[in-house]
Structures are given as C-alpha cells and as structure tokens.
N, CA, C and O atoms as a DFTB+ gen file, in Angstrom:
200 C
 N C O
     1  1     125.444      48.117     -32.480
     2  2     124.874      49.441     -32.642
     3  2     126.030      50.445     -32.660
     4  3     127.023      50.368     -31.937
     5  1     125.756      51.522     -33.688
     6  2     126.993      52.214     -34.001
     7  2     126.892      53.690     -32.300
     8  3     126.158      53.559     -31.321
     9  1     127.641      54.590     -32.496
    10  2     127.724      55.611     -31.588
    11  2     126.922      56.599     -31.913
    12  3     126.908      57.469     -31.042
    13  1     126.171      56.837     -32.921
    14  2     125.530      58.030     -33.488
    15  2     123.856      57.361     -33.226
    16  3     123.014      58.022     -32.618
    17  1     123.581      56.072     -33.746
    18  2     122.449      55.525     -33.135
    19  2     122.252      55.140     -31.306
    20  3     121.248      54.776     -30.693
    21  1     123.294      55.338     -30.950
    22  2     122.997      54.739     -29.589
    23  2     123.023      56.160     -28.931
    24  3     122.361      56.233     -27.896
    25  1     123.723      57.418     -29.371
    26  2     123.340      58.822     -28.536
    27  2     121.710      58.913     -29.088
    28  3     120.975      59.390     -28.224
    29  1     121.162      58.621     -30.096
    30  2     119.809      59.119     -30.705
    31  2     118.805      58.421     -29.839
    32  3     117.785      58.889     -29.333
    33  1     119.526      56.632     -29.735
    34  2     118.346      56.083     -28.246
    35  2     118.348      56.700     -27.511
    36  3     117.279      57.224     -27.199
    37  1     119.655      57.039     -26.724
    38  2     119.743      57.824     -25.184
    39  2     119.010      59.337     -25.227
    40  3     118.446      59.835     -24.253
    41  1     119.124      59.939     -26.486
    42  2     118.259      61.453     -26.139
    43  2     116.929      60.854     -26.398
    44  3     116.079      61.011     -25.522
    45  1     116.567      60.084     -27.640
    46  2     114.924      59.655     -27.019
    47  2     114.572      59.567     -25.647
    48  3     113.903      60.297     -24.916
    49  1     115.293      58.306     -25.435
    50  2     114.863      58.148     -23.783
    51  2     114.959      59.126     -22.635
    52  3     114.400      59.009     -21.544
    53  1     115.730      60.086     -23.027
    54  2     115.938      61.791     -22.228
    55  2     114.604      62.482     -22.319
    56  3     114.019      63.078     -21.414
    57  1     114.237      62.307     -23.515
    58  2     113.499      63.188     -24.075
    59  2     111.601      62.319     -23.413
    60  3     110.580      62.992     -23.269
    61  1     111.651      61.514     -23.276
    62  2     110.640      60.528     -22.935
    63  2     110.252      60.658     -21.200
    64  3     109.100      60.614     -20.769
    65  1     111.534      60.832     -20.315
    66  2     111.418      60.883     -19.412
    67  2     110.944      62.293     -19.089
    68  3     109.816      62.378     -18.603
    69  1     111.655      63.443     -19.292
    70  2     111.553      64.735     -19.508
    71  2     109.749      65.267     -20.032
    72  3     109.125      66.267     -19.680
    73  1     109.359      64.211     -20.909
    74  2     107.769      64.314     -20.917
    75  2     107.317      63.174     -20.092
    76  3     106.092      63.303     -20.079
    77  1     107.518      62.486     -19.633
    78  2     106.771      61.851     -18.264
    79  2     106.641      63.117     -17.270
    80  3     105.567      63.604     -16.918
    81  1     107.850      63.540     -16.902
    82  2     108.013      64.507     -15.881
    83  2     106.853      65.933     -15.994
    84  3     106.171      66.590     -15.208
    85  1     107.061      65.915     -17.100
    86  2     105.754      66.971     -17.417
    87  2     104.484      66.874     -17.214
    88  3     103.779      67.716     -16.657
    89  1     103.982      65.315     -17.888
    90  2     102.873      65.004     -17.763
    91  2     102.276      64.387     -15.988
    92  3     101.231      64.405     -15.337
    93  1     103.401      63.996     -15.857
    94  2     103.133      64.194     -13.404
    95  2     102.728      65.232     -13.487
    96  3     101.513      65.390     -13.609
    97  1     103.369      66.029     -13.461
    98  2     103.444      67.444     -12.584
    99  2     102.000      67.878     -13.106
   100  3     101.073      67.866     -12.296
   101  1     101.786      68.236     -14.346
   102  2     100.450      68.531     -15.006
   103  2      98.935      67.891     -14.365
   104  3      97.827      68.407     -14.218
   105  1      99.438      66.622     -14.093
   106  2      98.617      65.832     -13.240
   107  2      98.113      66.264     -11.997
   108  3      96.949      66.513     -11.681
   109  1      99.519      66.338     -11.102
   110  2      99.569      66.610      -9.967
   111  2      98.946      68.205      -9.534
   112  3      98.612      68.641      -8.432
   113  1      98.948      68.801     -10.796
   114  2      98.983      69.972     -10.340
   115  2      97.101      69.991     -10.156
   116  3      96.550      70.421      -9.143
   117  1      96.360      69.435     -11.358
   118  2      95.113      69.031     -11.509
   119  2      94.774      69.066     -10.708
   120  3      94.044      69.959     -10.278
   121  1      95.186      68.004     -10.076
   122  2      94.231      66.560      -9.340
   123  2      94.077      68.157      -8.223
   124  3      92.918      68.503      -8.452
   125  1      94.437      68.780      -7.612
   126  2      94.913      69.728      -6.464
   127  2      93.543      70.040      -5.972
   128  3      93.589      70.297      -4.769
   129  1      92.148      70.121      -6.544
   130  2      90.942      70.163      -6.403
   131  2      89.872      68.905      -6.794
   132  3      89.952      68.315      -7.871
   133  1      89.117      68.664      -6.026
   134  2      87.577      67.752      -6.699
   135  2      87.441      67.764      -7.876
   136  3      87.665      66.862      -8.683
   137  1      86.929      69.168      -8.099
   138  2      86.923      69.071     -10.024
   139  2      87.969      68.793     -10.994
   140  3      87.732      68.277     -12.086
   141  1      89.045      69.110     -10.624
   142  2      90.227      68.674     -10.928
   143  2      90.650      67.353     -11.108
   144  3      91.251      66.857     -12.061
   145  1      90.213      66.792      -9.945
   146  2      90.147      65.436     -10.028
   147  2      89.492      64.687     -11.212
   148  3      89.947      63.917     -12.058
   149  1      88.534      65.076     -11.022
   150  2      87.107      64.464     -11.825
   151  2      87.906      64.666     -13.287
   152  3      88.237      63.776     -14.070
   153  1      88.091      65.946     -13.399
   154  2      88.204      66.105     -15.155
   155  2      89.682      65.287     -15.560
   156  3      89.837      64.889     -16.714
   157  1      90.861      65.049     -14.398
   158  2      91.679      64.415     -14.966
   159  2      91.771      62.786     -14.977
   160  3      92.845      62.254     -15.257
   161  1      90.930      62.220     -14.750
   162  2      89.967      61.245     -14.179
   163  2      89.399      60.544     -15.353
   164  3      89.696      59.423     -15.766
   165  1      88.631      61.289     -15.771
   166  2      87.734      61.365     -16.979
   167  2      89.072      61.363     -18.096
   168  3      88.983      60.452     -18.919
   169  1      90.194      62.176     -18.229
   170  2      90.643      62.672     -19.233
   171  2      91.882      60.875     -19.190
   172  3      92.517      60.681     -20.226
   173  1      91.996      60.214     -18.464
   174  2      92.869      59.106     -18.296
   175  2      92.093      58.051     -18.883
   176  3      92.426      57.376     -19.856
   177  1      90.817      57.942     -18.085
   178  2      89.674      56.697     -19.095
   179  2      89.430      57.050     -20.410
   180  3      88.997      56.115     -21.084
   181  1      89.597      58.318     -21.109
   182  2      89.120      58.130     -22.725
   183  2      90.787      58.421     -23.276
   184  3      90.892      58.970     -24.373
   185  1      91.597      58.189     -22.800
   186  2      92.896      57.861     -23.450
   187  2      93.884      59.424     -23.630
   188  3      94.975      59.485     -24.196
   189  1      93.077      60.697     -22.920
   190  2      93.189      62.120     -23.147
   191  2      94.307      62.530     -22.243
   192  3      94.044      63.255     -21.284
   193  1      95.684      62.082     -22.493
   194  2      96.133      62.052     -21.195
   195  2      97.255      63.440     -21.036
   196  3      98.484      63.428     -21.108
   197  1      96.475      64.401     -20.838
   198  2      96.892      66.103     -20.858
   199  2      97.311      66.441     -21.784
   200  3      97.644      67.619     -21.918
C-alpha cells in the first residue's frame, strides 16, 4: 500500500471514530429521560440509528 492510500485509510478511520463519538453522546444524551429512552430504543430496532 502506497503513502497517499494508507493516510486516506487512517482519516477514514478518524473520521469513523469521530462519528461513533457523536452518535454515543447523541445517545447518551437521549436515553437521559423514559421517553427518551423509549424513542431511542425504538429508533435502534428499525435500524434508525440518530
């Protein structure tokens, strides 16, 4: 693998983690109530995931 493809894996994978991190927190921030719960709950079983 050359140097120009292997920085383009590494910022994908930057870039992948960086939206994991988003999609926690978004979560976390949810879940913070019952209803909250419920709707992010609901939004994980039909594949809706924030």
């Amino acid at each position: 693998m050359d140097g120009k493809q292997e920085f383009v894996e590494m910022m994908n994978d930057w870039g992948y983690s960086v939206n994991a991190r988003v999609k926690f927190n978004d979560f976390i921030n949810a879940v913070e109530t019952k209803e909250g719960l419920i709707v992010a709950v609901q939004k994980i079983y039909q594949g809706n995931l924030f």
